[in-house]
N, C-alpha and C positions, 0 to 999 in steps of 0.2 A: 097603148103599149102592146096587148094582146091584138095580132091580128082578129081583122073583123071575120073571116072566114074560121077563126078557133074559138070565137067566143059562144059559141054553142054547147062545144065538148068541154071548157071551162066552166060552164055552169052546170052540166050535168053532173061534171067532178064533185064540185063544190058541194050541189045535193046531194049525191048520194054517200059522199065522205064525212059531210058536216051539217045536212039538214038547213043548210042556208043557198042563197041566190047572188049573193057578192062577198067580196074581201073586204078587209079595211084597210090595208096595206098594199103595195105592192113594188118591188124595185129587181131590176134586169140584175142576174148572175151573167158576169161576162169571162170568169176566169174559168180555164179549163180545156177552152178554143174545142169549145163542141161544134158541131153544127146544129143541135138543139135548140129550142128557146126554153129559155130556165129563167124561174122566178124565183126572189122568195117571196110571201105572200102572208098576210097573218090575218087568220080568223079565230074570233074571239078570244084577241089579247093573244093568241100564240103562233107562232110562225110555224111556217110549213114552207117544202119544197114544190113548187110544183114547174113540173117538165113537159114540153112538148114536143116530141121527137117529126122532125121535116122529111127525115130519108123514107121512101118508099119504101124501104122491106119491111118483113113482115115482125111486130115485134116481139111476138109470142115468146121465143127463146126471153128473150129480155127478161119482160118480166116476170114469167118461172123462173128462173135463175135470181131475180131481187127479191123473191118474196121467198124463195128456201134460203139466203142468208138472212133476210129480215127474224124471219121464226128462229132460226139460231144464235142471234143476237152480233151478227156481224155486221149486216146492214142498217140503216138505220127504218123503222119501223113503217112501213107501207099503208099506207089510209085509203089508195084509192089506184086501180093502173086497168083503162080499158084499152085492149087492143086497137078497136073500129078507129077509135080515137086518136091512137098513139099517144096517151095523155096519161100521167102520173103524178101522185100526190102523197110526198113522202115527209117525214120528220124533218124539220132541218136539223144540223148540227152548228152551233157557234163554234168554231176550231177555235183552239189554244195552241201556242207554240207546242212543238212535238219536237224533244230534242235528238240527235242520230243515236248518241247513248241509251236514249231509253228506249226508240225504237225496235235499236237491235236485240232486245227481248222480248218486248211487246210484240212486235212483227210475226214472230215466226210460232207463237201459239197463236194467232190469230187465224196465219197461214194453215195450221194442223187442222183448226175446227173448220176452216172452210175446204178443205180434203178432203174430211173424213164424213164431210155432206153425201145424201144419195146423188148416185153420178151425174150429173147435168148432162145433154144430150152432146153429140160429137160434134166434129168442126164443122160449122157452117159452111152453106157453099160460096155465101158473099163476104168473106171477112176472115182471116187470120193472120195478126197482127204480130204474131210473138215469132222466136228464130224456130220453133220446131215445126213453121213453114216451109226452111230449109228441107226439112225430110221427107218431103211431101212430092211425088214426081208430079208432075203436072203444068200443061199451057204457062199458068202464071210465072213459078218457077223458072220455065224454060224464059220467058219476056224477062227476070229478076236477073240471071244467068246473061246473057246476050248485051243487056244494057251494063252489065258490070266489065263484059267484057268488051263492049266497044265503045264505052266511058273514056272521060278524063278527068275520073274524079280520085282515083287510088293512085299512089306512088307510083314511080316505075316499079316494073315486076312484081308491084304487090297482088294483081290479079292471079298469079300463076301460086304465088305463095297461100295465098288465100284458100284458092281450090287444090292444093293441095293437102291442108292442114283439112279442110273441110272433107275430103276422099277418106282421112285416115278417121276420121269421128265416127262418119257416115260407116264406114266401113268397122265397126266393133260394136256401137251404139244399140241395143234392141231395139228394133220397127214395128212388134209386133207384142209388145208389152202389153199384157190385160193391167197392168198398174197404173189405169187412168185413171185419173181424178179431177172433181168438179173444183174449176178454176175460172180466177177474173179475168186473166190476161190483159191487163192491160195497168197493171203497177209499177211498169217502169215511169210513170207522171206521178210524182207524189200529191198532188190534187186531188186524185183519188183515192188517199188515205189521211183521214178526219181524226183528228184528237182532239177531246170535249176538254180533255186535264183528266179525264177521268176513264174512258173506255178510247174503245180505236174503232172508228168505222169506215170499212171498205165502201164507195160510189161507184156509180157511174157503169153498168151492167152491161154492157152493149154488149161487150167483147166477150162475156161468161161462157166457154162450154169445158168439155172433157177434156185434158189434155195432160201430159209427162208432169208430174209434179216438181222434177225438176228445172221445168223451163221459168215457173214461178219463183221457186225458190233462186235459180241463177238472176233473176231478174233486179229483183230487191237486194237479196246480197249485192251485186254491182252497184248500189247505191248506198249499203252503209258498210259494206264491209271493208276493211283498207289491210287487214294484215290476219296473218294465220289464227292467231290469238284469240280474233276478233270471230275469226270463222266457224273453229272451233264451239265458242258461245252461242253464233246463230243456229250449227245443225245440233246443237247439245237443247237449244230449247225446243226445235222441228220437232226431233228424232222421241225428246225425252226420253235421254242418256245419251252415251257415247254412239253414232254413227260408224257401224261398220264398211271396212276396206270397199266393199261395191258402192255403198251409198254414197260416201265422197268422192271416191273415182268419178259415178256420174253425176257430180254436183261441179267437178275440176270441169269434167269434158263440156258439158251444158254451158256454164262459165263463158267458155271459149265459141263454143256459137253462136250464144247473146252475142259477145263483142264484136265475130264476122257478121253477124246479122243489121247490127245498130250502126256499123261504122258502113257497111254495104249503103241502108236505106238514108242513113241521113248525110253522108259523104253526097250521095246522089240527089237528094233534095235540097242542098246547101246552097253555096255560094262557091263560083270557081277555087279549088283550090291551088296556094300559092305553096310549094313546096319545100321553101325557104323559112316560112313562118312559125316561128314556134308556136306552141300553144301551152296553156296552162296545166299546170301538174293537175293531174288526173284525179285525185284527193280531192283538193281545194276546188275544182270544178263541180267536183259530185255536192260537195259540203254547198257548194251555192244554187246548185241543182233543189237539194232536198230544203233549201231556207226557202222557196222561190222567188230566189232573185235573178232568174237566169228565165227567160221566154226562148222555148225550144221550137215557137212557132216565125222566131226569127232568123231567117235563112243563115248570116253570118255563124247564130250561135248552133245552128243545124250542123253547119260545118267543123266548128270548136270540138259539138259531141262526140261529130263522126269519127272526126280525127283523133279523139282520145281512147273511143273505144278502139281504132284501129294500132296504136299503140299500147293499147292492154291486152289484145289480142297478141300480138308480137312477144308480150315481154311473154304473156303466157303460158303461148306456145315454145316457146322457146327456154322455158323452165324444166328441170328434170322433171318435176311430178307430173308434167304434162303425159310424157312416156311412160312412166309411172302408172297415169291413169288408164291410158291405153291399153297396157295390158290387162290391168285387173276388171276393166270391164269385159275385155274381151275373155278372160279366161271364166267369167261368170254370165256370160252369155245364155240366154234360154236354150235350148239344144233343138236344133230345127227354124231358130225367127232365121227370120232370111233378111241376108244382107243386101244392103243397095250395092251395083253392081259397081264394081269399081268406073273410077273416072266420071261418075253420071254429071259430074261439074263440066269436064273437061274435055268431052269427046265432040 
């Protein structure tokens, strides 16, 4: 089951984590569509994770970033992670159902303590996955850019609509915020949030560095939040208290670049879109999103997501507070960040 070329570094593991030379258990994790090989494994009588990372880079970032949430108690507890290896040996978690109700309080103190961690290092130079890629000039960007607009995966004129909405974010948004904070980026897959019945724990570190807290925050809200109410409660347990006029203005705008970001990448990783098709109210897909009854690794359902965030994007944008937010960020602007130049979408 362990390639024969790992079982070296699997027995190293094993010794220096637990003083033994084998398991007694062992059975393939296949949910989560890693490219990893992940186990679970159990020595003496208790189960453990253990992971073998295939990708070439380096995984240093990784597991700094797992073992400063492990010591805060947000990850689950690290036994054993050596680079040379790319090999790691962590606590398992039995998941329990995690209902949306109860996430959306659980979630966002979770969120706070893994913030107000010391900073994780900045973006990697092989990997960022979340929308605040969008603000980022660069090669890739421009390839993200180019393929969107010589696509035929957006509606008629949604290209043009898109980067425009995306000009006026880009164009108030702070770029040069010292308010980074150490983040998973990659909790828009609820797989990567574990509930025992009893605690919440974040997985799966790959993705972990520095980044806008509200790109986290817009991320997860897009997956339990459905109405103001509801929103209100989420940044009321972040914030602990009320959320002043800047902080939700860029919790609004963030929002809206999740949706161009997600309905961008999985529009274009999908399945041909048929223009004629409806799709499922945006709720009730999220709600099967977060049960995991929905594989986002299925191109069909790649398109369903694209399509819906690109419909949430719309209604969004297209809501007064969007304007709203616009302003208020812009008029709380740091004095001196410099704005991306206009049109950087679109010239």
């Amino acid at each position: 089951m362990i390639p024969q070329e790992k079982c070296a570094a699997v027995t190293r593991a094993l010794h220096e984590a637990f003083g033994v030379s084998e398991f007694e258990d062992i059975q393939p994790i296949t949910k989560g569509h890693t490219s990893s090989l992940v186990f679970r494994i159990v020595v003496r009588g208790r189960p453990y994770l253990l992971k073998i990372i295939t990708r070439t880079d380096d995984p240093t970032r990784h597991y700094e970033c797992m073992k400063a949430a492990a010591e805060a108690g947000i990850a689950p507890r690290v036994r054993y992670a050596c680079v040379e290896d790319r090999t790691s040996v962590t606590d398992f978690v039995e998941a329990a159902p995690f209902p949306a109700g109860d996430a959306l309080r659980r979630l966002p103190a979770t969120l706070r303590a893994l913030h107000a961690l010391p900073r994780f290092p900045g973006i990697p130079s092989h990997i960022n996955t979340t929308c605040t890629f969008l603000m980022h000039q660069g090669p890739a960007l421009d390839a993200l850019i180019q393929r969107v607009k010589t696509g035929n995966f957006l509606p008629a004129g949604g290209a043009e609509e898109l980067f425009a909405r995306f000009d006026e974010v880009a164009g108030v948004y702070p770029h040069s915020d010292p308010d980074l904070v150490s983040s998973h980026n990659d909790l828009f897959k609820p797989d990567n949030m574990l509930f025992d019945g009893r605690h919440l724990w974040l997985v799966d570190w790959e993705a972990a560095f520095a980044n806008d807290r509200y790109a986290e925050l817009a991320v997860v809200a897009n997956l339990l939040v459905s109405n103001e109410d509801e929103e209100k409660i989420f940044l009321r347990e972040y914030f602990g208290g009320e959320p002043d006029a800047c902080q939700t203005a860029r919790f609004v705008l963030m929002q809206q670049l999740a949706h161009m970001f997600y309905a961008m990448v999985f529009l274009m990783l999908g399945s041909p879109l048929d223009p004629a098709e409806r799709v499922p109210e945006f709720g009730d897909f999220r709600r099967r999103v977060w049960a995991g009854e929905v594989d986002l690794a299925d191109r069909p359902a790649k398109t369903i997501y694209g399509r819906m965030h690109w419909e949430e994007f719309l209604r969004g944008t297209r809501h007064p507070r969007y304007a709203q937010a616009l302003r208020t960020v812009a008029a709380g602007r740091p004095s001196g960040d410099p704005a991306l130049p206009p049109g950087i979408v679109t010239k």
